[in-house]
C-alpha positions as CSV (number, residue, x, y, z in Angstrom):
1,X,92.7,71.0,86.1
2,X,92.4,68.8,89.3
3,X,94.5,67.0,91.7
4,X,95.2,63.4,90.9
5,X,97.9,60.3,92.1
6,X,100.5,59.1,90.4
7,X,102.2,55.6,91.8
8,X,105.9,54.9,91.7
9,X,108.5,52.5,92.3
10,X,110.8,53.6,95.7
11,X,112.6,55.7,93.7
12,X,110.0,57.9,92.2
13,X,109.7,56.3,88.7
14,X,107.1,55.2,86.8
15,X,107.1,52.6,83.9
16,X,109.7,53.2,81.6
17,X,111.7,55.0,84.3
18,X,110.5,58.5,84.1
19,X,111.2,60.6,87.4
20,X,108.8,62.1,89.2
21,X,109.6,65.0,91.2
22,X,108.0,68.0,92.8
23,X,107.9,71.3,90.4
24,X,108.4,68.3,87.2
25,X,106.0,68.4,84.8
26,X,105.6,65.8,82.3
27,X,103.8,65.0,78.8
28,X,102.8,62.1,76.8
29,X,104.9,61.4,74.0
30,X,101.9,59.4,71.7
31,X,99.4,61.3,70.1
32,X,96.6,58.8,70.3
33,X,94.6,58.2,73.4
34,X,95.4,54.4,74.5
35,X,96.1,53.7,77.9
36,X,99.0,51.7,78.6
37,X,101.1,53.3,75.9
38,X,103.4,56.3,75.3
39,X,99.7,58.2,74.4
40,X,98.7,58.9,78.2
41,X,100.2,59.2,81.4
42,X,98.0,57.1,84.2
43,X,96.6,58.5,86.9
44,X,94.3,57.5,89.7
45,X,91.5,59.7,91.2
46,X,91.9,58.2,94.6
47,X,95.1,57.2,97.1
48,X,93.3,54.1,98.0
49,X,92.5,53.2,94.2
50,X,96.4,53.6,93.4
51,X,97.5,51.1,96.3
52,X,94.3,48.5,95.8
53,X,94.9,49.0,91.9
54,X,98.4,48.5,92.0
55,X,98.4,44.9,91.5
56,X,96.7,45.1,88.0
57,X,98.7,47.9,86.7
58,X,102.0,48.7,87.4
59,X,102.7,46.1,89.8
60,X,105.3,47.7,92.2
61,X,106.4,46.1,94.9
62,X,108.0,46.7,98.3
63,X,108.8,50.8,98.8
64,X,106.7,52.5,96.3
65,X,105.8,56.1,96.6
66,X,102.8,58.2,96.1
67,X,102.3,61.7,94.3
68,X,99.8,64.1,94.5
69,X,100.0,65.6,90.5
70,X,97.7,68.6,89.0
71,X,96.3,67.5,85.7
72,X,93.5,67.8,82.8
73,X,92.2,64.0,82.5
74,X,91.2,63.1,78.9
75,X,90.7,59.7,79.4
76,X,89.1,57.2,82.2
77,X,89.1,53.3,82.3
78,X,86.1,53.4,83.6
79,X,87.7,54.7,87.0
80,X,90.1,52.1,87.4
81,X,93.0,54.5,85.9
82,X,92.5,57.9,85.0
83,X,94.9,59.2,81.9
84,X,96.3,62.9,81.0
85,X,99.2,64.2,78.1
86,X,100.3,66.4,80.9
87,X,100.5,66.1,84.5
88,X,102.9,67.9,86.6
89,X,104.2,66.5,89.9
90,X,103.2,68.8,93.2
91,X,104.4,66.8,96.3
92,X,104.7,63.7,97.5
93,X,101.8,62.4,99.5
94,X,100.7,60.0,101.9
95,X,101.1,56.6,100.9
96,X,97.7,54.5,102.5
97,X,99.2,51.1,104.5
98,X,97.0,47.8,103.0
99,X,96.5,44.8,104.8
100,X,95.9,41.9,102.6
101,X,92.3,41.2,104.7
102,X,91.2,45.1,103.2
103,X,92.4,43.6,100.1
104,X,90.5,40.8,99.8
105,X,87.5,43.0,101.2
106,X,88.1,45.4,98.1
107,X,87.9,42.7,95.7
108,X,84.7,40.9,97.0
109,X,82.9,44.1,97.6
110,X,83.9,44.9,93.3
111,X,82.9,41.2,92.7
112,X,79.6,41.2,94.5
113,X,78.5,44.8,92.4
114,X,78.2,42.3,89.4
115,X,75.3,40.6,91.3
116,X,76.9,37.1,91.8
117,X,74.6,34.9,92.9
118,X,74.1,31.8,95.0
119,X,76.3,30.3,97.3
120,X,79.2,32.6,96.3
121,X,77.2,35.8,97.5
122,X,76.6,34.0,100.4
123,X,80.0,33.1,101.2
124,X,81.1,36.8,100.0
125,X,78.5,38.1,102.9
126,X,79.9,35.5,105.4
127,X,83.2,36.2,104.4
128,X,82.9,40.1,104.8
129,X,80.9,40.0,107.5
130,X,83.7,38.1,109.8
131,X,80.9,34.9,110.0
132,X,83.5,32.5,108.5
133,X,86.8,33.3,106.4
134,X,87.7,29.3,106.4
135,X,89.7,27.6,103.5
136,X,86.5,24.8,103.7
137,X,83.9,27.9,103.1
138,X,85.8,29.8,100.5
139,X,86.4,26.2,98.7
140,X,82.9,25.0,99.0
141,X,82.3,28.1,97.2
142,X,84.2,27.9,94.4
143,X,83.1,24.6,93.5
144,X,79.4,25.4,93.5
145,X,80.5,28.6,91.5
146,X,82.3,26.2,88.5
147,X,80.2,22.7,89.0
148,X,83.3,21.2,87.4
149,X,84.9,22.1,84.2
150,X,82.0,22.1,81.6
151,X,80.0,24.1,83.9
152,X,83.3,26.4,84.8
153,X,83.9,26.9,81.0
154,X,79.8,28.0,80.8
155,X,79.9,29.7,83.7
156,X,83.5,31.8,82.5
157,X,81.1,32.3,78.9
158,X,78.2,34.0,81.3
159,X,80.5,36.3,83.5
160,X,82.4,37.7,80.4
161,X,79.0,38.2,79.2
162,X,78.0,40.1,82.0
163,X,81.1,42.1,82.1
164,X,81.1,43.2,78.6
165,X,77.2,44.4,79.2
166,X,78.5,46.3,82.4
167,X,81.7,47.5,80.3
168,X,78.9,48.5,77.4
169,X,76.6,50.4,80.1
170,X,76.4,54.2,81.2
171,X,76.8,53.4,84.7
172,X,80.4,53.1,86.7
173,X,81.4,51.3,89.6
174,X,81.9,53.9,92.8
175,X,85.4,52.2,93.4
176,X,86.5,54.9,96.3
177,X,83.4,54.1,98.2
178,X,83.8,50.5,97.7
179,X,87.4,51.5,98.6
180,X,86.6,53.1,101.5
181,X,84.5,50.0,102.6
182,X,87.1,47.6,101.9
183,X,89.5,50.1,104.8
184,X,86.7,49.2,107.3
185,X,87.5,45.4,108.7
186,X,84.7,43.6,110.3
């Protein structure tokens, strides 16, 4: 057992409206073991993974809350949710405060760990680095990144490629640190 985060709307429910409380305990109806389902209840193993994750998960908006939660995880996404069939709801916790620049930081910082290359790593490093953040840079950017739509077509092909070999590999992504980094602005 091990202390975990579970993300709510502002009035303490999670998808499907199940209220989370302290002293509640909760199960997994499902039997199976597929996330996004009634098989697991989602976790994350970090406050900063639940806000920065948000937006690809649950999706909650304005006023959401935060729990600390005592569980067994059975299941990982490879770290980007964490799932148990029982978790039971301890307190409520501190909910971390996001700008959109340390979101922006957190999703270069995942992008650049599958070794772009080129002019996009170097406008990721200028961009993280404070050197330039301009619409002309980031644009310049993502044209030499697709070379027009044949190329963006190949070049979609080659990162789903690459993501499927890192999804395939051993190794996992340290998303707190790169959390962590993102909270530091330059």
């Amino acid at each position: 057992m091990g202390k975990y985060y579970k993300l709510t709307n502002k009035d303490g429910q999670s998808y499907g409206g199940t209220q989370w409380k302290p002293g509640v305990t909760h199960e997994a109806e499902g039997e199976g073991m597929r996330f996004c389902s009634s098989d697991l209840l989602h976790l994350y193993s970090h406050p900063l993974l639940a806000v920065f994750l948000n937006p690809i998960h649950a999706n909650f908006e304005e006023g959401m809350r935060l729990w600390e939660v005592e569980a067994e995880i059975v299941a990982s996404d490879r770290g980007l949710k964490l799932g148990t069939k029982k978790a039971t709801c301890l307190q409520e916790t501190f909910l971390p405060q996001v700008s959109l620049t340390q979101k922006v930081r957190f999703g270069i910082l995942c992008a650049l760990q599958v070794n772009l290359e080129g002019k996009w790593r170097d406008w990721a490093n200028n961009w993280l680095s404070g050197k330039d953040r301009s619409e002309r840079a980031a644009g310049a950017a993502a044209r030499a990144a697709a070379g027009g739509a044949a190329a963006g077509a190949a070049l979609a092909a080659v990162w789903a490629a690459r993501a499927a070999a890192w999804a395939a590999s051993s190794s996992e992504l340290d998303l707190i640190a790169l959390a962590e980094e993102a909270m530091k602005e330059a």
